[in-house]
C-alpha positions in Angstrom: 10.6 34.3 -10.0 8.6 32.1 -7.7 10.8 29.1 -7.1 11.4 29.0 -3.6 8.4 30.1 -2.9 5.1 29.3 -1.5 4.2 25.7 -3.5 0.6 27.3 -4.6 2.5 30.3 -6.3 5.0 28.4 -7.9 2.4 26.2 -9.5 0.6 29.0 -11.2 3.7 30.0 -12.3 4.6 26.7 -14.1 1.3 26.4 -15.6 2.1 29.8 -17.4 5.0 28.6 -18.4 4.0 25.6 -19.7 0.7 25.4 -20.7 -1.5 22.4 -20.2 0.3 19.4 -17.8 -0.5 16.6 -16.4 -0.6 15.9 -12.4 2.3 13.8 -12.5 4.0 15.9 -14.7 3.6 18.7 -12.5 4.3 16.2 -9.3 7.7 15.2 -10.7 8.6 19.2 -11.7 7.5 19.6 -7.6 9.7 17.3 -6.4 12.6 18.3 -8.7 12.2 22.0 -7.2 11.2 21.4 -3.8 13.3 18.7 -1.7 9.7 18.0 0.6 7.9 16.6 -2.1 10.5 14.1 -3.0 8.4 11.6 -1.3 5.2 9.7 -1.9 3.3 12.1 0.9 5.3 15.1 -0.9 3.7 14.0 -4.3 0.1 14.0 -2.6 0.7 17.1 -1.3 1.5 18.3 -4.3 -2.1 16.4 -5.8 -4.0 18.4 -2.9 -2.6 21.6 -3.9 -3.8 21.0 -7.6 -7.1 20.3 -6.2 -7.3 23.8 -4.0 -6.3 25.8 -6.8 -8.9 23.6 -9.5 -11.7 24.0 -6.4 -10.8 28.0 -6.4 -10.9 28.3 -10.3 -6.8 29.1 -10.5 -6.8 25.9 -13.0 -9.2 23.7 -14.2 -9.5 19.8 -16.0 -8.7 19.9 -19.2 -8.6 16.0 -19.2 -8.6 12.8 -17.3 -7.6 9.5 -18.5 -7.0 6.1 -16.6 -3.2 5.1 -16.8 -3.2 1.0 -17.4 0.6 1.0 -17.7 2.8 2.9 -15.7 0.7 4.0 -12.8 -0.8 0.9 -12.3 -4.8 2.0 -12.9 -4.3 5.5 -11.5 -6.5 8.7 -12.4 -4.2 11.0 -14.5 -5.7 14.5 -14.5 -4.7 17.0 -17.1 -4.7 21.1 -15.7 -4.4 24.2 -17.5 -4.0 27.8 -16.2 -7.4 29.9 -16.2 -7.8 33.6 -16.3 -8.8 34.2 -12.7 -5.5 32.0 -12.1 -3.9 34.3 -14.6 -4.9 37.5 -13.1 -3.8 36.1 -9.6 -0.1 35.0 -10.8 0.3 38.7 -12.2 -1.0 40.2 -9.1 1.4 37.9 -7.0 4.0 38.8 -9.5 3.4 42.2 -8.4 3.0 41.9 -4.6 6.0 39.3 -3.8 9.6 40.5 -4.4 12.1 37.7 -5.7 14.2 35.7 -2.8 16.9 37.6 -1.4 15.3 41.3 -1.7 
């Protein structure tokens, strides 16, 4: 329902959907749905935005963990939905009609 829109909406979204993912889990999802944040500033966007909706209590750290292969030493942060994110997503749900209407 929220693809397309706003980046912040559509991330609570996907954490409903999903459950508990990790930032680049969610950065590669972002990038897949959203042809902006193909690119290496469109991925830190899309690390900013995680860290607005953690700083507002949408989502929170479930889990960190320092990535020695792949990522070269990175910080990998692990996010889950919380129930003042929750609430927001329905109200959203409830405010924003679907593309096209």
């Amino acid at each position: 329902m929220m693809e397309g829109r706003p980046v912040k909406f559509r991330l609570l979204e996907i954490f409903a959907e999903k459950g508990h993912l990790w930032n680049y889990e969610i950065t590669d999802i972002m990038a897949n749905e959203y042809k902006d944040r193909k690119s290496k500033y469109g991925q830190q966007a899309t690390n900013w935005d995680l860290i607005e909706l953690a700083a507002s209590g949408f989502i929170k750290e479930t889990d960190a963990s320092i990535d020695e292969n792949k990522r070269n030493g990175n910080l990998l942060i692990e996010y889950g939905l919380t129930s003042i994110g929750r609430g927001e997503l329905e109200r959203l749900k409830n405010t924003i009609s679907p593309r096209g209407e």
